[in-house]
C-alpha positions in Angstrom: 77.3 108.8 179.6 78.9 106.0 177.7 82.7 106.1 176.8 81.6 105.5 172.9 79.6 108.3 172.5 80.6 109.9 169.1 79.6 113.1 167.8 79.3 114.4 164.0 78.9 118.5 163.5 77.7 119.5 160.3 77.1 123.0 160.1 76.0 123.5 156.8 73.9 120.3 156.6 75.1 119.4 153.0 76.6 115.8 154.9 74.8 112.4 154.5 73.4 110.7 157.3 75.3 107.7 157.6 73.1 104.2 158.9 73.1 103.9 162.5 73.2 107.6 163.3 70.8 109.8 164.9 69.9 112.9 163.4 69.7 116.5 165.8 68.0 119.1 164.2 66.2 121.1 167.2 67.4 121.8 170.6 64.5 120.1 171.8 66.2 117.0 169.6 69.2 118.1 171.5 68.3 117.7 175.1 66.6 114.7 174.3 69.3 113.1 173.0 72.6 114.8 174.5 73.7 112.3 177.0 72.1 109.4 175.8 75.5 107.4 174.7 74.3 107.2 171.3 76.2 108.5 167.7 75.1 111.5 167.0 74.7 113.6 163.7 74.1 117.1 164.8 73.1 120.0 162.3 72.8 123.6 161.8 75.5 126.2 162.5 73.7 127.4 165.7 73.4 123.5 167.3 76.8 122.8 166.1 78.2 125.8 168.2 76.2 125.2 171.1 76.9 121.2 170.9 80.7 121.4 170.5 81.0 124.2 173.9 78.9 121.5 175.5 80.4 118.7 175.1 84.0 120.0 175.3 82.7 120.8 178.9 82.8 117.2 179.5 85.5 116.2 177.3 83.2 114.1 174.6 85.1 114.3 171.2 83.9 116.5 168.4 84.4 116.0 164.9 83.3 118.2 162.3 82.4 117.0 159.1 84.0 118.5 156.0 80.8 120.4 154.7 80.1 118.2 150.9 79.7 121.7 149.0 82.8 123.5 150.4 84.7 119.8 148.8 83.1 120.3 145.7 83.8 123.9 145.4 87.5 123.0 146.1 87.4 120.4 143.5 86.0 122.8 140.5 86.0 126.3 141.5 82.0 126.2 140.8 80.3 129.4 142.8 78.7 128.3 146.7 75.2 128.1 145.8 75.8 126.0 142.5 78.0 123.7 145.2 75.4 123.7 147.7 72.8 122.6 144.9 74.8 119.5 143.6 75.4 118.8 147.8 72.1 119.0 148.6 70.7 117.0 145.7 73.3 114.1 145.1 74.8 114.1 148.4 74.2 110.3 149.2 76.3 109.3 146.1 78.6 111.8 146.4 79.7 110.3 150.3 81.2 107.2 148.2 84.0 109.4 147.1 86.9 109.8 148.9 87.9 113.5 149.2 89.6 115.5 148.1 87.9 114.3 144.9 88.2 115.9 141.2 86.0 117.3 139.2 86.2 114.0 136.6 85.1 112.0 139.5 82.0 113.9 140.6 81.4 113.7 136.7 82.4 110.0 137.1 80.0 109.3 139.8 76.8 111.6 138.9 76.6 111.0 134.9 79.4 108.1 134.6 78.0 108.0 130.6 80.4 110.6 129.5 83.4 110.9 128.2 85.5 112.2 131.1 88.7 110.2 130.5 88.8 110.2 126.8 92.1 111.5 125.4 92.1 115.1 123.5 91.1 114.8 119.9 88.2 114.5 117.2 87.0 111.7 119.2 86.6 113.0 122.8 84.7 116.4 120.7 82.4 113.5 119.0 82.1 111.8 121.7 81.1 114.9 124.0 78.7 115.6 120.9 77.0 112.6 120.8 76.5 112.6 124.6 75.6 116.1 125.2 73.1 116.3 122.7 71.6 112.9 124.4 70.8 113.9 127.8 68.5 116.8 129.7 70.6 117.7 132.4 68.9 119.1 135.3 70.1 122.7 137.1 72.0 121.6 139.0 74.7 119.6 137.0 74.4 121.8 134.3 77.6 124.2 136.2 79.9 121.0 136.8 79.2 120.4 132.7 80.2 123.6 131.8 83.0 123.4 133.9 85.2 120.6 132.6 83.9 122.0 128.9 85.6 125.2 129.6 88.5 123.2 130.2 88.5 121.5 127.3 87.9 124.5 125.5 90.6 126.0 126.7 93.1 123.3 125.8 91.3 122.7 122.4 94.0 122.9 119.4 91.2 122.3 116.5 88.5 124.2 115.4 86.2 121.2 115.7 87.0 120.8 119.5 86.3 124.4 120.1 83.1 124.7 118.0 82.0 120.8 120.1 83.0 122.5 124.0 81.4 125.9 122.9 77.9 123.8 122.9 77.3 122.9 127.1 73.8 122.3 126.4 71.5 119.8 124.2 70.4 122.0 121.3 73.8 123.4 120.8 75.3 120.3 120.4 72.6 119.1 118.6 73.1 121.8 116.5 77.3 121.4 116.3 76.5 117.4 115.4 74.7 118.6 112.6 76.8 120.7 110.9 79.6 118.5 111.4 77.3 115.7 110.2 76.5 117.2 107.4 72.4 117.0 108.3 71.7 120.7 108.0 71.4 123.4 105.6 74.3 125.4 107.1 77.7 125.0 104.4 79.6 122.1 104.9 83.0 123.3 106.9 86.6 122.1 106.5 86.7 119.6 109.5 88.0 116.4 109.7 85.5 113.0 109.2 83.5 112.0 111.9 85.7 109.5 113.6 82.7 107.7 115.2 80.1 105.5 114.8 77.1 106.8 114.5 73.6 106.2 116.8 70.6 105.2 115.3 69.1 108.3 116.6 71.6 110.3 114.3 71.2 108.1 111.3 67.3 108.4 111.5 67.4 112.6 111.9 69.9 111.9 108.8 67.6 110.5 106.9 64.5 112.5 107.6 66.4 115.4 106.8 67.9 114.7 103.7 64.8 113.2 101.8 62.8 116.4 103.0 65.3 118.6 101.2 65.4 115.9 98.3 61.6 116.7 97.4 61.9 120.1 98.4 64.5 120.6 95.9 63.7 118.0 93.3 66.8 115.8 94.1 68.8 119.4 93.1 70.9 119.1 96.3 71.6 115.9 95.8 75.0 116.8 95.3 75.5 119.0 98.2 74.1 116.1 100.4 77.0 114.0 99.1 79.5 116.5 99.5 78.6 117.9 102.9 79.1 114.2 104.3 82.3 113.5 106.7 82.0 110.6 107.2 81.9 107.2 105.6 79.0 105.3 106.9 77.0 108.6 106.4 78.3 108.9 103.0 76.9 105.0 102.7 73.4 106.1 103.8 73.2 109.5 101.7 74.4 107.6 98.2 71.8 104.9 98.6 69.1 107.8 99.8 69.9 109.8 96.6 69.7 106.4 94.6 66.4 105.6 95.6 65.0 109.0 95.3 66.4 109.1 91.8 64.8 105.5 91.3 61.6 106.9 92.1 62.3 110.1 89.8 64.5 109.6 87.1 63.0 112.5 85.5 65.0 114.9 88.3 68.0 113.8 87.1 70.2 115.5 84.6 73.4 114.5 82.9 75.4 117.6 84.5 74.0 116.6 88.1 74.7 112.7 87.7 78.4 114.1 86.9 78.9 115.7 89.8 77.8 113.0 91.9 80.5 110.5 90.1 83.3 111.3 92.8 80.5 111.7 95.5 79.0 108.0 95.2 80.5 104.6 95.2 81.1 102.3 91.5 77.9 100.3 92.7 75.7 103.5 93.1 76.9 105.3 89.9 76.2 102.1 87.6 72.5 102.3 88.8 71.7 105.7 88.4 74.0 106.0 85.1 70.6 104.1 83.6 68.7 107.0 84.7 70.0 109.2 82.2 71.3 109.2 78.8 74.5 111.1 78.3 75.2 113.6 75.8 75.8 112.5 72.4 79.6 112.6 72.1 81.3 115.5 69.9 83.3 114.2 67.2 86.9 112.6 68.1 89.5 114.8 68.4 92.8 115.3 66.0 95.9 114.4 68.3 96.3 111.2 70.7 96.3 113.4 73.9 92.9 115.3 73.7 91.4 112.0 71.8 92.1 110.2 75.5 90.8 112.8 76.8 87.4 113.0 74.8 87.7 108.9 75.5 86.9 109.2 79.1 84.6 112.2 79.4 82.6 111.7 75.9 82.7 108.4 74.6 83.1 106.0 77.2 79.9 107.4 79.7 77.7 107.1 76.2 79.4 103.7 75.3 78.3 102.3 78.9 74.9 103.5 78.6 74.3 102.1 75.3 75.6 99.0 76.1 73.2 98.4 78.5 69.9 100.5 77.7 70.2 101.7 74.5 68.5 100.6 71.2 69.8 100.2 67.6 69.9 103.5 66.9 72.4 105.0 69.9 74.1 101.6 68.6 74.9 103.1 65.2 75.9 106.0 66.4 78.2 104.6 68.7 79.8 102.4 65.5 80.3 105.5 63.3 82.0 107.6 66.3 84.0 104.2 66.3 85.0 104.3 63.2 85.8 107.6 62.9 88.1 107.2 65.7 89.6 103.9 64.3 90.8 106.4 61.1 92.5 108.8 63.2 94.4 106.7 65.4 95.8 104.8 61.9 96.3 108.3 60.8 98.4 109.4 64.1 99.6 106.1 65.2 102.7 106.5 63.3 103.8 110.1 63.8 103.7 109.7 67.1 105.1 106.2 67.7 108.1 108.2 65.4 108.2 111.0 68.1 107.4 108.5 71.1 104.6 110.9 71.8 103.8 110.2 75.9 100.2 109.2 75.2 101.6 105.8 73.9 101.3 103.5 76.8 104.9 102.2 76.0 106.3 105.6 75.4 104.7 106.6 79.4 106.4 103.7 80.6 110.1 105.1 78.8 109.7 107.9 81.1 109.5 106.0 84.3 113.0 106.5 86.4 114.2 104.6 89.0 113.2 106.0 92.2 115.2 106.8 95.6 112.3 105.2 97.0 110.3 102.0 95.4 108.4 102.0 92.5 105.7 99.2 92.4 104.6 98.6 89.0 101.4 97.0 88.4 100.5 95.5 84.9 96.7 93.8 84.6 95.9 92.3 81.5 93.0 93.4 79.8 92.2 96.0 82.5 89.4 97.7 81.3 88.3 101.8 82.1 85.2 100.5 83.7 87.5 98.1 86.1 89.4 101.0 86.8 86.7 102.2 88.7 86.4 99.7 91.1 90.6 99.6 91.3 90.3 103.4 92.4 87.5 103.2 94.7 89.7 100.4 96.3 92.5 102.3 96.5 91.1 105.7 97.9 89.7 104.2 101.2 93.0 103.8 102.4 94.1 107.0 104.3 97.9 106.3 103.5 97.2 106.2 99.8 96.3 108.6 97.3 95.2 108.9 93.9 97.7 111.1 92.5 96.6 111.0 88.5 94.2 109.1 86.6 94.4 109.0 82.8 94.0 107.0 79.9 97.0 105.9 77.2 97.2 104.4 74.2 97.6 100.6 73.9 100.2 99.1 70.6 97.7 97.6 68.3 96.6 95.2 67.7 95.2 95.2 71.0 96.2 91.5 72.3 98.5 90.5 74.8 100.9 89.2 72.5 102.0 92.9 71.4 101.2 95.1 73.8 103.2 93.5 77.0 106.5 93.6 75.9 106.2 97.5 74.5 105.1 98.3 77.8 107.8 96.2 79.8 110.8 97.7 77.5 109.4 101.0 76.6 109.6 100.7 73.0 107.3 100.3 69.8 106.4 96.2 69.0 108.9 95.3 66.4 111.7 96.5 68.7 110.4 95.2 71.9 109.5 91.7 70.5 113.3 90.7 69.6 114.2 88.6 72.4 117.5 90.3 72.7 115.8 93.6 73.4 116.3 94.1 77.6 113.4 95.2 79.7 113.6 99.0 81.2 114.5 98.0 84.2 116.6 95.1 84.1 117.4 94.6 87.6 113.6 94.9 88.6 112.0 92.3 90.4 109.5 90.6 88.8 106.1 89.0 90.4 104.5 86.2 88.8 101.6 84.0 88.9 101.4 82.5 92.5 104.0 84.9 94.1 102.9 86.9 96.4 103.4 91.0 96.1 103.3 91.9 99.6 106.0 89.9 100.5 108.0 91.8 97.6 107.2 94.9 98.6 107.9 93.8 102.5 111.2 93.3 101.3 111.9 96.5 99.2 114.8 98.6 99.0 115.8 102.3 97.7 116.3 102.0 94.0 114.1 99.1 93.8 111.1 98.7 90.8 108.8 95.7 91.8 106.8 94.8 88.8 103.9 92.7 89.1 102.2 91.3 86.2 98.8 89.3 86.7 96.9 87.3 84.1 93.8 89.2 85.3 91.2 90.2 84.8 91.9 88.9 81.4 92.0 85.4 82.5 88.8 85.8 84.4 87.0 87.3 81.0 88.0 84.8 78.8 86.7 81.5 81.0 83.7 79.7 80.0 80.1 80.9 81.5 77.6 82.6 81.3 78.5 86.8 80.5 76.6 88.1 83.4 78.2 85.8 85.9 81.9 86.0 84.1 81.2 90.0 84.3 80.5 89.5 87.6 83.8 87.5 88.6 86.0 89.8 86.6 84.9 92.8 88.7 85.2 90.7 91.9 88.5 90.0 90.7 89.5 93.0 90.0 88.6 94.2 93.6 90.8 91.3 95.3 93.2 93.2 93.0 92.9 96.4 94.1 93.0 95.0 97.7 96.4 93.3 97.4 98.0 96.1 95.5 96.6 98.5 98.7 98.3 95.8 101.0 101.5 95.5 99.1 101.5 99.4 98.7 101.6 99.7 102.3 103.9 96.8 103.6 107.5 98.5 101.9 109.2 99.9 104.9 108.2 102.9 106.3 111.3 105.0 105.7 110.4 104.0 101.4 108.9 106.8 99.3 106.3 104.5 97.7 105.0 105.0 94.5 102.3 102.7 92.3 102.0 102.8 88.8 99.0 100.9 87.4 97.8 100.0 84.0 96.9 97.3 81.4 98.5 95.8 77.8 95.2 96.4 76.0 91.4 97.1 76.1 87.9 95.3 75.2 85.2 95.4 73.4 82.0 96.8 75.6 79.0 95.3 74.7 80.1 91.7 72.7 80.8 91.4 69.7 79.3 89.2 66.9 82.1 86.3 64.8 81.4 87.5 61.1 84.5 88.2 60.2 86.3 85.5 57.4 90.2 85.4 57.9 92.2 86.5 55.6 93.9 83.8 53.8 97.6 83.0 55.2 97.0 85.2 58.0 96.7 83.7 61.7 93.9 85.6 63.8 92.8 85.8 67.2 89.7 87.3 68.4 89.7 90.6 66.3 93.4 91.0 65.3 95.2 88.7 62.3 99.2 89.0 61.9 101.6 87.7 58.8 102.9 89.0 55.6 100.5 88.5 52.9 102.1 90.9 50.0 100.1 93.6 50.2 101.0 97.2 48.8 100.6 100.1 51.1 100.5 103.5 50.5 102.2 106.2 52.5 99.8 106.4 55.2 100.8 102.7 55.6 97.5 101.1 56.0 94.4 99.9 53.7 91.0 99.9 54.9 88.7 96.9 53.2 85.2 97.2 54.2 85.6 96.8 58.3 88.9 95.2 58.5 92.0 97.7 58.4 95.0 96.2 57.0 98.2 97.6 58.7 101.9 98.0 57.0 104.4 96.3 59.9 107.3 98.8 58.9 104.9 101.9 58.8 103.0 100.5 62.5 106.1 99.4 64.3 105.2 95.6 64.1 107.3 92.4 63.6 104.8 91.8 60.4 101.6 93.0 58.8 98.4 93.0 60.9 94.8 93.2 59.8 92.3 94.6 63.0 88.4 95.0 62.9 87.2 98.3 63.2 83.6 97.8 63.4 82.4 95.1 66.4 82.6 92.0 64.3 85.2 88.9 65.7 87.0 86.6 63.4 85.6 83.1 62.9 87.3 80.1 64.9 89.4 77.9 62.7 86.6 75.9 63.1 83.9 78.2 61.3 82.2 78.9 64.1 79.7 82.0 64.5 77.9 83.3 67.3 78.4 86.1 69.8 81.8 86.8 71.4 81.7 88.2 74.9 84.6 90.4 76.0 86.8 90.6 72.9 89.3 92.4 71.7 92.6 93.1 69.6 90.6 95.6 67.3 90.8 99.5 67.2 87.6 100.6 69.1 88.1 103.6 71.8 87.6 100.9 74.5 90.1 98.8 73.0 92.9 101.1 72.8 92.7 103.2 75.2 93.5 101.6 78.9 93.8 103.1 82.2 97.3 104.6 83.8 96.6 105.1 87.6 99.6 106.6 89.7 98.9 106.1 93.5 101.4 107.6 96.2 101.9 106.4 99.7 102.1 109.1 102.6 101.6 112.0 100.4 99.8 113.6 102.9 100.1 112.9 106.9 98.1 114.4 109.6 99.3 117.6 111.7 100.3 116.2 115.0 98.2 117.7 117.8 101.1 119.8 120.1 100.9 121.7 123.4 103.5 123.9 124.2 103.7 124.9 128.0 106.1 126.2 131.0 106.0 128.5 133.5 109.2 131.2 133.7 111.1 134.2 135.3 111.4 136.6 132.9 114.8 136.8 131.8 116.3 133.8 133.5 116.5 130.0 132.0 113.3 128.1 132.0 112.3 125.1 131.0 109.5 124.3 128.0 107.2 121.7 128.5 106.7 119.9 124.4 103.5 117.2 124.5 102.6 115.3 120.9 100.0 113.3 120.5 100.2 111.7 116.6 97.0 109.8 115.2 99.0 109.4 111.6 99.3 105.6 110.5 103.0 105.9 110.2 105.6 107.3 112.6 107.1 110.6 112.4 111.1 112.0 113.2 110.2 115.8 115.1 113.2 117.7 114.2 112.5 121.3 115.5 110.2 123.7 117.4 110.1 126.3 115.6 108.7 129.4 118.9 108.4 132.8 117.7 108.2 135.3 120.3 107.7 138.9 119.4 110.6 139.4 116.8 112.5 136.9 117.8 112.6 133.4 116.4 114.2 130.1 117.9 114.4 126.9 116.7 115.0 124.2 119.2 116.0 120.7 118.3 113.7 117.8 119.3 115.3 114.7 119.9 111.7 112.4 119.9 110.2 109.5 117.4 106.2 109.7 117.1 105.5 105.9 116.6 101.7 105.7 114.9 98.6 106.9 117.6 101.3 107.3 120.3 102.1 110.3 122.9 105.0 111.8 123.5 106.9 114.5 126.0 109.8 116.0 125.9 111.5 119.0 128.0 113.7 121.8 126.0 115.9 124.3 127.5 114.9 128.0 126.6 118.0 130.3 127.6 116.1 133.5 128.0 112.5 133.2 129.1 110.2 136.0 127.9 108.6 138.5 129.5 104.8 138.4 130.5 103.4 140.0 126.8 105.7 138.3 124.6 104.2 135.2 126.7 100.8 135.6 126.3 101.7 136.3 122.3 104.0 133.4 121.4 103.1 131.2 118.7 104.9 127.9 117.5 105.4 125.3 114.7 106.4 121.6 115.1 108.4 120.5 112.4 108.7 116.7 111.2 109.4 114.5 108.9 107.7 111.1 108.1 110.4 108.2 107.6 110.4 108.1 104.0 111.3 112.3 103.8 108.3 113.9 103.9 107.8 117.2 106.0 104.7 117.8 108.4 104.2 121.0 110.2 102.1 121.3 113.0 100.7 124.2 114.9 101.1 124.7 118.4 98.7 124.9 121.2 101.1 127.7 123.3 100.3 128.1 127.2 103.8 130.2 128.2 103.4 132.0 131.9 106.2 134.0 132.5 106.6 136.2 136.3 108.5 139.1 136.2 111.4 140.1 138.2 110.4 142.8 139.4 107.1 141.8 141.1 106.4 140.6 144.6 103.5 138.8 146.3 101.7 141.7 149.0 100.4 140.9 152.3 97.0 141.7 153.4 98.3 144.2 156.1 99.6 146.1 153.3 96.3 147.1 151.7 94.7 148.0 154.9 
């Protein structure tokens, strides 16, 4: 019998044959093969017996091999036959891994697709979504799934994570995708966006699914569609899905549905269904300046952009008599409340600004219209660190032209006063951005106290250049998008530790629609577009202006002006000095609604920051000093100070200081002392509360995923010979 002669044992069979070595399975195998020199892989309890009291008989080494399914019920605490199963099946690609393995890397090595190392999180729950509801498992990985889902369940601190490891098998999470999706008829629920992208396969069921309901409903849940999205390149696909079906039956759509759908669907997708549908004939302007801007945005201006574009001469008159009858009421209330710096004036808002502890960016565009607005806040509300905090309309100084609205706004005060070059600005210490400076650099640079005012020649600039209307209308929205995109970048380059706040508007208004030169000047008068200035003589009554035909002529002393001012209050444009007639794209400086009112956008930075995801663990006496385990994991975009663990147990509350910095999508650990540990039932009952504070002073509490295990004194382990 050779010297080399090896033998293998493997009792329960579950090992792999390695190359080279001869299989026993009978004793007639056995005999045969017994003293034959070769390696030898013997199997079966019984031959295993009988082969290892043989050959220790001649003192031939035995070595048993470490049964596969008895390693992989060590690794994950699955039940012996579910082992023996996953042995017995995927035992040749299980030999590869050296024992003693885990149960991520039998998960690694069997279905190495999933997403076993993926940190805690929406994303691992998405991801084990979009996986699991991608594959047929077969019976006998469908326990070593399960398994590691528990886990995860178990450690889960949202209730998206639970709902995604509650479904172990394709039609559950199938099911779980949907909902959170946004692709079924279930309500939508409060859980975060989808922080993926999403398959093809997903994106087709999407669609399928949401032009079935479309007919079945008429395109009535269209809004619900829009609304149940979470997440953006869904919310892409559902707004142009709802546009087309609209496209194809504009007769679904009402005026109360499209209005729904405004804060649902992007600038681009609104402008083409706002064709679809007239809206309602606006009510009669109202008395006072406030509920005028408000019957401006949610009255006049829809109608105005619909007739502009689609409707015929007789939604034109219309819109020229509510015009008009606005034009009357603003010269009747313009000079009460410039008296009583009413806060609807544009330069009367910008009075009440105060410096800040933090940074106030002030943004002045010239000539920003309330349709440019749009695009400005559509900019502005994909960033998560920004948000929209009010959006409203103010008046504008009339006339409407650059020359005597900036200043007003700049000083906060009515023309006459704010045109004397003596007069300071509010904030005379602000820093001032001009053209071909650069506001992010300002804003990089920012300090408590500071106001950084930037005032851009656009869009106006943009609006008044030669061309063709359609393609200048098309720049001047491009424009004002670069816009929005640097004020979003210099929003968020001020230091961290800065409150930020942004405060956007415009010096004046335009005409929607063109306008047509018609109007003569009036002798000794300088004009520009549809505004004249100067002191021709004229007597005014006490309301302190005159109207002649559709020019308004306005008192100086009564309107707050350096001089007298004549404005149009129909659409017509004053001639050029040089007589000449014609259209006039994008004018203004009269008193139309779309003139005088302009947009007032205040946008704050960090307003709201993410909970921070927290596990709170440790393992006690009762009654003695412990130690408790603290692990944060931040996905916010800006770094968080924790201050204090806030662990209630029973009655008692402590609050623990926590010495640790959350930099942006980091981890953290820390170890805190707890003097008294608590007994086993106030263990399993604790709760806890992570409080922080973002750099520039905001507070974010987070709840606490609590795992306490606390032994008691009194208790002892017991031998086996005691329960005999």
């Amino acid at each position: 019998m050779s010297e080399q002669m090896t033998i293998k044992l493997d009792p329960s069979e579950c090992a792999v044959v390695e190359t080279g070595w001869e299989t026993v399975r009978t004793e007639v195998e056995f005999a045969r093969h017994a003293l034959s020199g070769e390696r030898l892989h013997i199997r079966g309890r019984a031959l295993a017996r009988w082969a290892r009291t043989f050959y220790a008989g001649r003192n031939v080494p035995c070595v048993e091999v470490t049964p596969l399914d008895q390693a992989i019920q060590s690794a994950t605490g699955l039940r012996g036959e579910q082992c023996e199963a996953i042995a017995r099946r995927y035992g040749e690609r299980l030999q590869r891994l050296q024992q003693p393995f885990g149960t991520v890397g039998l998960l690694e090595t069997l279905l190495p697709d999933g997403p076993w190392r993926a940190d805690q999180g929406a994303e691992r729950a998405a991801s084990w979504l979009i996986w699991r509801s991608s594959i047929e498992l077969d019976d006998a990985l469908q326990p070593l799934v399960e398994r590691i889902a528990a886990d995860w369940f178990a450690d889960a601190s949202t209730p998206v994570e639970r709902e995604a490891y509650g479904a172990t098998n394709l039609d559950d999470a199938d099911g779980v995708l949907a909902v959170w999706l946004g692709i079924t008829d279930r309500p939508p629920v409060e859980w975060p966006d989808f922080p993926l992208r999403i398959p093809e396969g997903l994106l087709r069921k999407a669609r399928e699914h949401w032009r079935s309901i479309l007919v079945e409903s008429k395109g009535g849940s269209a809004p619900s569609i829009l609304d149940g999205t979470r997440n953006r390149q869904l919310r892409d696909l559902a707004s142009g899905i709802v546009r087309d079906y609209f496209t194809k039956h504009p007769g679904h759509l009402t005026d109360a549905m499209l209005t729904r759908m405004r804060p649902l669907i992007s600038a681009t997708a609104y402008d083409r269904l706002c064709p679809l549908v007239p809206p309602p004939l606006p009510s009669e302007p109202s008395a006072d300046l406030a509920s005028m801007a408000t019957w401006y945005q949610t009255e006049y201006l829809p109608y105005r952009r619909w007739q502009t574009q689609h409707g015929g001469d007789e939604e034109r008159q219309h819109v020229m008599r509510l015009a008009r009858e606005c034009a009357i009421r603003l010269l009747t209330v313009l000079p009460p409340a410039s008296d009583t710096a009413d806060p609807a004036l544009g330069w009367a808002r910008a009075k009440m600004l105060t410096r800040p502890q933090g940074v106030i960016f002030w943004v002045i565009l010239d000539g920003l219209h309330s349709v440019d607005a749009d695009a400005v806040c559509d900019a502005l509300g994909g960033e998560p660190r920004l948000e929209i905090v009010r959006r409203d309309c103010v008046v504008a100084a009339v006339p409407t032209l650059t020359r005597f609205c900036k200043d007003p706004l700049l000083k906060g005060l009515i023309p006459r006063a704010a045109l004397e070059p003596s007069t300071p600005p509010l904030f005379p210490e602000a820093k001032i951005v001009g053209a071909n400076q650069d506001p992010v650099a300002a804003m990089r640079s920012a300090q408590p106290g500071d106001v950084i005012i930037w005032k851009s020649s656009e869009p106006d600039a943009t609006y008044h250049s030669a061309g063709d209307a359609e393609a200048i209308r098309r720049s001047a929205r491009a424009k004002v998008q670069h816009l929005a995109r640097e004020i979003a970048s210099a929003a968020l380059s001020a230091p961290d530790d800065l409150e930020v706040r942004v405060e956007i508007t415009s010096d004046h208004g335009r005409l929607l629609g063109g306008g047509t030169r018609r109007h003569q000047p009036p002798t000794g008068l300088e004009v520009e577009g549809r505004a004249g200035w100067g002191n021709r003589g004229v007597s005014f009554p006490a309301c302190g202006y005159v109207v002649e035909n559709e020019l308004a002529h306005l008192s100086g002393m009564r309107f707050g002006l350096p001089e007298d001012a004549v404005v149009a209050m129909d659409d017509g444009v004053f001639l050029t000095s040089d007589g000449r007639t014609g259209p006039a794209e994008f004018a203004h400086g009269g008193i139309f609604p779309e003139e005088v009112f302009v947009p007032w956008i205040t946008v704050g930075r960090d307003l709201t920051v993410q909970p921070l995801l927290v596990r709170v663990s440790g393992e006690g006496q009762a009654g003695k000093r412990g130690l408790v385990r603290l692990e944060v994991k931040s996905t916010a975009s800006v770094g968080i100070t924790v201050e204090t663990l806030v662990l209630l147990l029973g009655p008692t509350r402590l609050e623990l200081p926590v010495p640790m910095y959350a930099a942006p999508l980091s981890r953290r650990s820390a170890e805190l002392e707890l003097q008294e540990w608590p007994d086993p039932r106030t263990a399993d009952t604790a709760r806890a509360e992570l409080v922080a504070r973002t750099l520039s002073g905001r507070t974010c509490r987070s709840e606490c995923n609590v795992s306490l295990v606390s032994k008691s004194m009194y208790t002892r382990a017991i031998g086996l010979e005691e329960l005999e």
